[in-house]
Structure formats: structure tokens, C-alpha cells
C-alpha positions as CSV (number, residue, x, y, z in Angstrom):
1,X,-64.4,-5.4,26.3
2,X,-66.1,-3.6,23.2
3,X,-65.1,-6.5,21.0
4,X,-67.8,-8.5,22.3
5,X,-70.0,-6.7,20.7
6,X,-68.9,-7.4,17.6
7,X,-70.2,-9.7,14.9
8,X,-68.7,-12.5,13.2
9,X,-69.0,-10.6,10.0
10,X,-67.4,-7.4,11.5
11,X,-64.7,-9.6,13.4
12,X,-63.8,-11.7,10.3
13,X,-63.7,-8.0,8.2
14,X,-61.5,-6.5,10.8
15,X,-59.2,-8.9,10.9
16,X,-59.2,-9.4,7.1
17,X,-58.5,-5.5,6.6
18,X,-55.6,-5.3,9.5
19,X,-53.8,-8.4,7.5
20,X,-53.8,-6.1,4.1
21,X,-53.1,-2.8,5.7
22,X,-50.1,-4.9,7.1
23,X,-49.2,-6.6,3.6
24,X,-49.4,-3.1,1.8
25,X,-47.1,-1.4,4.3
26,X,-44.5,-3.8,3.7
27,X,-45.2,-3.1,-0.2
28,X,-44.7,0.3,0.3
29,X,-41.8,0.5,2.5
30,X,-39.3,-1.8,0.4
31,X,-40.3,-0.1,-3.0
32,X,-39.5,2.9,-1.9
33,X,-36.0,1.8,-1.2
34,X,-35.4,-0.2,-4.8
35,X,-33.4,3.4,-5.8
36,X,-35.9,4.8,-8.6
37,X,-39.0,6.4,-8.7
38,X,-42.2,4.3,-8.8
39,X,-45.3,5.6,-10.7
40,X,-48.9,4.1,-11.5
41,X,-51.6,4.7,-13.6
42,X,-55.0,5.7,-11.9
43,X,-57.8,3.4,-12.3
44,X,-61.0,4.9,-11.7
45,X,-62.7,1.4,-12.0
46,X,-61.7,-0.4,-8.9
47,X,-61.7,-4.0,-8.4
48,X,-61.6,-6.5,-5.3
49,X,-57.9,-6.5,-5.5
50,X,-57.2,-3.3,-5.5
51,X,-57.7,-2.2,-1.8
52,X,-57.6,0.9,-0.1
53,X,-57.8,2.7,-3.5
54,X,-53.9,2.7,-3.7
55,X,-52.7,1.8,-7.3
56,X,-49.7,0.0,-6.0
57,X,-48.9,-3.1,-7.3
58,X,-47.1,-6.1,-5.2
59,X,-43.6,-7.7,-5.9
60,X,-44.1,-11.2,-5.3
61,X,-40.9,-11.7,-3.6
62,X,-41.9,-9.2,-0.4
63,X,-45.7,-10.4,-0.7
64,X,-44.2,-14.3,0.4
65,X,-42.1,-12.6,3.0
66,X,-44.5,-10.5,4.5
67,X,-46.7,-13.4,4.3
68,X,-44.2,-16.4,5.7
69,X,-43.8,-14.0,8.6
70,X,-47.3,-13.5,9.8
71,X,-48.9,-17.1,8.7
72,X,-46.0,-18.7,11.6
73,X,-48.7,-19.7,14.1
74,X,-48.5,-16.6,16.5
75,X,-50.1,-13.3,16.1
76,X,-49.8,-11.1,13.1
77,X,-48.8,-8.1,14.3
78,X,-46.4,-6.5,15.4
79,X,-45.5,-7.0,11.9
80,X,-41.5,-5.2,11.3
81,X,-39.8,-4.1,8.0
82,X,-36.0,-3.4,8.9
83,X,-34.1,-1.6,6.0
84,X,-30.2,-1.6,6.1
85,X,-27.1,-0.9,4.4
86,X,-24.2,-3.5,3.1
87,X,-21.0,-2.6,1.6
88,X,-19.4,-4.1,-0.7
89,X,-17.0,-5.3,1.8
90,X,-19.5,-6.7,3.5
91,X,-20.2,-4.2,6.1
92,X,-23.8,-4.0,7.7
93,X,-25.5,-1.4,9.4
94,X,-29.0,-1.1,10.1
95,X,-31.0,2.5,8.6
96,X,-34.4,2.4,9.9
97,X,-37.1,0.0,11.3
98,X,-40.8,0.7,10.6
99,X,-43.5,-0.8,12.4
100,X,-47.6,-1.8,12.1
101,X,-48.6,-2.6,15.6
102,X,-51.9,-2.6,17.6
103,X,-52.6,-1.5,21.1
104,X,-55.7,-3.3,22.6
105,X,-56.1,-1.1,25.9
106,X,-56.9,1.8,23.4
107,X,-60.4,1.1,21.7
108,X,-63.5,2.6,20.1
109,X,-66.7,0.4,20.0
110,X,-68.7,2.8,18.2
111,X,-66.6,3.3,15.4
112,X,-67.9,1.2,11.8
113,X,-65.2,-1.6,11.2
114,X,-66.7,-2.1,7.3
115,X,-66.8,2.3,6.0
116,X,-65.1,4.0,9.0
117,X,-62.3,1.9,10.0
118,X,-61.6,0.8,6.0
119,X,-61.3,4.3,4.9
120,X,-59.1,5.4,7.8
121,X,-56.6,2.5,6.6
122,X,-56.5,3.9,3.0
123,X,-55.6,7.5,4.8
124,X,-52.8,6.0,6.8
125,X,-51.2,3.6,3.8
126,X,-51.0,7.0,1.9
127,X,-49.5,9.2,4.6
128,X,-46.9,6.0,4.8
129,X,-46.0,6.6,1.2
130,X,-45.5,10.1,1.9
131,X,-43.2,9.7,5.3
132,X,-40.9,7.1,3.5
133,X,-39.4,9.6,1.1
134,X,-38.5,11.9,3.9
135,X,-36.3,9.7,6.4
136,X,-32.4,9.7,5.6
137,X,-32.7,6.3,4.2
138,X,-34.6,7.3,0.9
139,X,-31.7,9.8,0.3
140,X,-29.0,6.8,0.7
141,X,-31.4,4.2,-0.8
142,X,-31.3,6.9,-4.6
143,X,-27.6,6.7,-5.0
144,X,-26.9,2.7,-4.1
145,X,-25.2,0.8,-6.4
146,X,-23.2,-2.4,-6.8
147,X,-20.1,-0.6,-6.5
148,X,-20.7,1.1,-3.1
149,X,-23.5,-0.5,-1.3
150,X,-26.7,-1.8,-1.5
151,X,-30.1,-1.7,0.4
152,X,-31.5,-4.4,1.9
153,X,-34.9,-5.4,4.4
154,X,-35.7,-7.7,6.7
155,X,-39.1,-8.2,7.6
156,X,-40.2,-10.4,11.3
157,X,-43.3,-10.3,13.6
158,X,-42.5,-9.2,17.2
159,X,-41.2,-6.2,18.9
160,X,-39.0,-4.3,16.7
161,X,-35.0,-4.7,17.4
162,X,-34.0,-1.0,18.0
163,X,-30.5,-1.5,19.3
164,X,-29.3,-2.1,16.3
165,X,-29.8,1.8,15.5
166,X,-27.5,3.0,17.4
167,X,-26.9,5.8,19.4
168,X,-29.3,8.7,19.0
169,X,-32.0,7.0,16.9
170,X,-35.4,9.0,16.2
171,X,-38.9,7.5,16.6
172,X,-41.9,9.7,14.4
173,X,-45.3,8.2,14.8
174,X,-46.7,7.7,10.8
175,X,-50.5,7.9,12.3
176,X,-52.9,5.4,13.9
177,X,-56.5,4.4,13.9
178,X,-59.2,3.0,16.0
179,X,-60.5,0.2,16.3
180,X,-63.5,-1.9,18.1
181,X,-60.4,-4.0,19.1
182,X,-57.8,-1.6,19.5
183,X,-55.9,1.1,17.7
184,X,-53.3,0.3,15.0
185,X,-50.5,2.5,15.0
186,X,-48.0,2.7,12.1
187,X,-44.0,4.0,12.9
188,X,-40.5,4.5,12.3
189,X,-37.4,4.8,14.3
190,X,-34.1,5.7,11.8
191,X,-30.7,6.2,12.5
192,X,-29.0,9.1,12.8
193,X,-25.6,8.5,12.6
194,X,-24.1,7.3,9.3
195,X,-21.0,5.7,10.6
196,X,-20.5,1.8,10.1
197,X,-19.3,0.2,13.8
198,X,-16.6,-2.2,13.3
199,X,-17.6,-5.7,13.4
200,X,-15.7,-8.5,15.8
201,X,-13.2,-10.4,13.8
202,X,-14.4,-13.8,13.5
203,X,-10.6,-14.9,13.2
204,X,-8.2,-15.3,15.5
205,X,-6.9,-12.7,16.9
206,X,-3.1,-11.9,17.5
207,X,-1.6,-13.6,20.2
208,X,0.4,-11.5,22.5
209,X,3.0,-13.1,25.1
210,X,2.2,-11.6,28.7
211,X,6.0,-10.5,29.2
212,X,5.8,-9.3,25.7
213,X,6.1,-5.1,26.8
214,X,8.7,-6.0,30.1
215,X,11.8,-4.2,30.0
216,X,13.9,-6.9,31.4
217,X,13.0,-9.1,28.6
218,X,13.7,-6.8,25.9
219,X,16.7,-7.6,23.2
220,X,18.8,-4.8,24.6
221,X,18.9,-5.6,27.9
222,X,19.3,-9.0,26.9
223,X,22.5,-8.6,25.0
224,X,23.9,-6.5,27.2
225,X,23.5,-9.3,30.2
226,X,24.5,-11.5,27.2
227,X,28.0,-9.6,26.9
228,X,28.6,-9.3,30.8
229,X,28.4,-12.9,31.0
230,X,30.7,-13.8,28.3
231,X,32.9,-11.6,29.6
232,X,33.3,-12.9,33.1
233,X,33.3,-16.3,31.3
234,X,36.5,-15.5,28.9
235,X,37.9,-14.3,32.4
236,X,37.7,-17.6,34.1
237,X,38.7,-19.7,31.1
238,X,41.7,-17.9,29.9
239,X,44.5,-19.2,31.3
240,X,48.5,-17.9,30.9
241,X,50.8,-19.7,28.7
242,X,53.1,-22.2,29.2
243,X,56.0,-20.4,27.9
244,X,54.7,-16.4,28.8
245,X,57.0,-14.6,30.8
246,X,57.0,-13.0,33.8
247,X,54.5,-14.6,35.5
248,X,53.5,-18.4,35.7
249,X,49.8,-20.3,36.4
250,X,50.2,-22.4,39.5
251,X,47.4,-24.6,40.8
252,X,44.4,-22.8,42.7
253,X,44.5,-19.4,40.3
254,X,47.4,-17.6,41.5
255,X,50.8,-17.0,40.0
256,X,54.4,-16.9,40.3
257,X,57.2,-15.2,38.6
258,X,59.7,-17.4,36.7
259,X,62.9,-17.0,39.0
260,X,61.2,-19.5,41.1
261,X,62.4,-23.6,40.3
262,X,61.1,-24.4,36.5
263,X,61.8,-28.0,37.4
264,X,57.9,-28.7,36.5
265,X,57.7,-26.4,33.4
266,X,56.8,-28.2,30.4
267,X,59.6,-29.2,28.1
268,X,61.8,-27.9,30.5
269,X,64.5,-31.2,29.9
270,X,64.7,-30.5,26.7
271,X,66.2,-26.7,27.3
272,X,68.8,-28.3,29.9
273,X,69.8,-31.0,27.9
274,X,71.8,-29.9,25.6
275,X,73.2,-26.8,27.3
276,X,76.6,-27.0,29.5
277,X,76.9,-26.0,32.8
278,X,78.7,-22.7,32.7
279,X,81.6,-21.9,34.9
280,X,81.4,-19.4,37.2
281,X,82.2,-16.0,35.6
282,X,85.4,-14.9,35.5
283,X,87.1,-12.4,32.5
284,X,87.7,-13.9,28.9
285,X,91.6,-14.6,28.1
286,X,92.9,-12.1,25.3
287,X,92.6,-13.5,22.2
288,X,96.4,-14.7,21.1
289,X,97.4,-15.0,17.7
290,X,99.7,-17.7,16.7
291,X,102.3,-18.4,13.8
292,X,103.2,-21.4,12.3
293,X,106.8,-21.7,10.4
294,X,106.3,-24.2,7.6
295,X,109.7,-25.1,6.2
296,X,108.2,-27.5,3.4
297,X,109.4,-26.6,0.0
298,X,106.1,-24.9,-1.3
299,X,107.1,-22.9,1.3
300,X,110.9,-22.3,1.0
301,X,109.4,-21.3,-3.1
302,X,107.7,-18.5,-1.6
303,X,110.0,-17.3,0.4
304,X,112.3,-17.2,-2.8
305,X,109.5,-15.2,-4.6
306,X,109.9,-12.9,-2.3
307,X,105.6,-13.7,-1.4
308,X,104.4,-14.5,2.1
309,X,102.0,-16.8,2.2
310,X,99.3,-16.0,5.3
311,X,98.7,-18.7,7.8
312,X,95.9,-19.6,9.9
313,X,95.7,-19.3,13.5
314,X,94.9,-22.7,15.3
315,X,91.6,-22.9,16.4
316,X,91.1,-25.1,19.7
317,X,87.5,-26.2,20.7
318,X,86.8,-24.2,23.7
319,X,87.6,-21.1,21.7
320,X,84.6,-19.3,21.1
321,X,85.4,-17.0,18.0
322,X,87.9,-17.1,15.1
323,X,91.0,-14.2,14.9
324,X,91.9,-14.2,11.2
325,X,94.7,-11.8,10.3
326,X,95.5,-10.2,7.0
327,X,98.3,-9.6,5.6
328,X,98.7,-6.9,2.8
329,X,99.9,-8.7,0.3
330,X,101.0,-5.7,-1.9
């Protein structure tokens, strides 16, 4: 490969400018998504800190990130800077993923690592400030707030997680450079539908019985089973009553009418008991009405007051009605 032909000096200044191209690209991706506009003061008297010639200072927070990320044993790059959305319900959904990797099969060995390749890096770091305001997320990343949502960023060292875009995504290719080593290539893939999937519930879900939607478990069809069997329940269990007419319960479920014997009806003695035998029919004597002559003296004193005095008819036993006769007494 080309890269043997490199010095230690070169080697150690490539490797030292592809770790702050990397840092400033992180820089410059999250502060373009704090929500305001950003401006800097030229300073035409450069320093050692101030590299590629981009007044852009570093937010300490992002610098340890960026840094925590590619100082984790492996290599440095790819080195990933994943903006997203959260609601305020807590919703997530990933906007964009931008990208600084390097491609060893592609190099240049005569290209100058300390002019050349330095210079080329400054280029691409401002044509990355450029592309960031133009992707939908700089639009949604001007009218967060704490109300609504927010913008967040991730940023990790390995392939970049492009699944989490969605459907439809878009990849744009910032620019790239070559190198004795390879060529460093700087892009974006961003979403491109705004809608929020719905998230598995991490609680338990409603339970639903298996037989829950079968017709021949439903209420209605269980009442109405319900009713037929009470039905032919009341059937069986009503009996007739001792003293009902007409018909009479006999052992086994049948009847009988009541001319036959009543010898084993309940409380049947105490109906025979105290009623007579009757004799057979024959027609009722004419009533007779009898008079009695008194001859005591209260009656002879009647008689001389020229009164009658009414008598009673003689009432024997068997008689079954009383004849009482009045007399007009005026």
C-alpha cells in the first residue's frame, strides 16, 4: 500500500488531523440543532487551536462525547452523530444520522498530508456547515421548545444505525477527500417522513378470553338457555294440589279424576266424620203446620179481650227448616 511510504511525521499528522476534522463535525452538527443562530467573530490572527481556519468555538459537553466515543480502544472512525426528536410525552423518533468515515481501498499517495490534505479538511468542515441548514431537521430543530419537543444527539463509533429512519430515508454525500491512507467521506441520511411510530407498550397488555367473541357464550344466548331450563324445571316440580279439583296426582306422574275412591286423600276422615249417611233420595214431606190449644188462664184472658195470641209450630229434630205463620193481628 501507499501508506508505507509515509513518514512517521506525516503518519502521526494524518492521524492527528482526521481526529479534529472528526471532533469539529460533531461541533458543527449539534450546534446547528441548539434552535438559534450561531455567529463568530473573524480572527485574522490564527492560533494552534483554532484549526482549519473555522471560528467555531467547542461546547464542552459534545467535545467529552465525541471524545469518550473515539478514545474506547477500537478505531476512531466511523465516528456517528444521530439527531432526533422527543416529545413531551415522551415519544422518540430519530431525524437524521451524519457520518465521517474513511474508505482505505480508495487512496492517493502523491497527495501532501501536511498543505494538501489539511486544506481540503477546512473545505469539507465548511461545506458541512452549509448542508446542515438545509436538511428537514434544521427547520424542526428552529421551532423546538419545552412545550412541544425537543432535539436531541447521540453520537457512537461504528456503522451508522439507519433503520431507525424509517421508510424512504435519503442519503446526500457532504464531500470527501483523499488521502495517502484512504479517502474520508463526510454524509447524511434524514428522514423523510415526519410521522412518530407507535412504541410497544411496556405494560401489560389486555387480556382477552379465547371464547371471548363465540356466539354460544354470549349473555343472550345464555339467558335464553337460562329461561328454557327453568322452564322445563318449574314443569317437573309443580305438582297439583291436594284439594284441586278435577283431576288428582297419583304416583308415577299421571292423574285421575276425583270420582274415583278418595279413601287416601289427605284429611279425607275429617270430611266423613261428621257428616251422616244420607238416605236414599226420595221427595221431602209437605211441610205441616200445627196448632196448639192452650186453655191456661193467660190464655182464656185473651180470648176474652177478644186478642189471639200466635203460637208456634213444633219443631222436631229431623225437620230441616222452620214454618212460622203470622197472624194479622189487626
Amino acid at each position: 500500500m501507499a501508506s508505507n511510504k509515509l513518514s512517521a511525521q506525516d503518519r502521526k499528522d494524518l492521524d492527528k488531523f482526521t481526529k479534529f476534522l472528526a471532533l469539529k463535525s460533531a461541533q458543527i452538527i449539534v450546534q446547528s440543532r441548539l434552535g438559534e443562530k450561531i455567529t463568530t467573530q473573524c480572527n485574522p490572527e490564527t492560533n494552534g487551536t483554532d484549526w482549519f481556519n473555522l471560528a467555531i468555538n467547542d461546547l464542552p459537553e459534545v467535545l467529552a462525547q465525541a471524545k469518550s466515543a473515539m478514545h474506547n480502544g477500537g478505531p476512531r472512525l466511523p465516528l456517528c452523530v444521530e439527531i432526533s426528536l422527543r416529545t413531551v410525552e415522551g415519544d422518540i423518533m430519530v431525524l437524521e444520522t451524519w457520518c465521517v468515515g474513511v474508505s482505505p481501498d480508495i487512496t492517493d499517495p502523491s497527495v501532501r498530508v501536511t498543505y494538501t490534505v489539511y486544506n481540503r479538511m477546512g473545505i469539507l468542515l465548511k461545506s458541512l456547515v452549509s448542508v446542515t441548514r438545509v436538511t428537514p431537521a434544521y427547520k424542526l430543530s428552529r421551532r423546538q421548545g419545552p412545550d412541544s419537543y425537543v432535539i436531541c444527539y447521540r453520537i457512537y463509533v461504528g456503522e451508522p444505525q439507519l433503520h431507525s429512519l424509517g421508510e424512504g430515508y435519503n442519503q446526500v454525500r457532504v464531500g470527501q477527500l483523499s488521502t495517502p491512507v484512504g479517502t474520508i467521506h463526510l454524509s447524511v441520511a434524514y428522514r423523510t417522513i415526519m410521522t412518530i411510530s407507535p412504541q410497544p407498550s411496556k405494560e401489560a397488555s389486555i387480556m382477552l378470553k379465547s371464547d371471548h367473541f363465540r356466539t354460544d357464550f354470549s349473555p343472550k344466548h345464555t339467558r335464553s338457555n337460562n329461561s328454557d331450563d327453568i322452564s322445563s324445571s318449574l314443569s317437573e316440580t309443580i305438582k297439583m294440589g291436594a284439594f284441586a279439583e278435577g283431576v288428582k296426582n297419583i304416583p308415577g306422574g299421571g292423574v285421575r279424576p276425583v270420582d274415583d275412591d278418595l279413601s287416601d286423600m289427605p284429611f279425607m276422615s275429617l270430611l266423613t266424620n261428621g257428616k251422616q249417611t244420607m238416605p236414599p233420595a226420595s221427595p221431602p214431606d209437605p211441610p205441616q203446620t200445627l196448632h196448639h190449644t192452650d186453655n191456661s188462664p193467660s190464655s182464656l184472658e185473651d180470648s176474652d179481650n177478644g186478642n189471639l195470641t200466635p203460637t208456634c209450630p213444633s219443631v222436631t229434630s229431623h225437620d230441616d227448616f222452620i214454618m212460622v205463620d203470622l197472624v194479622n193481628l189487626y
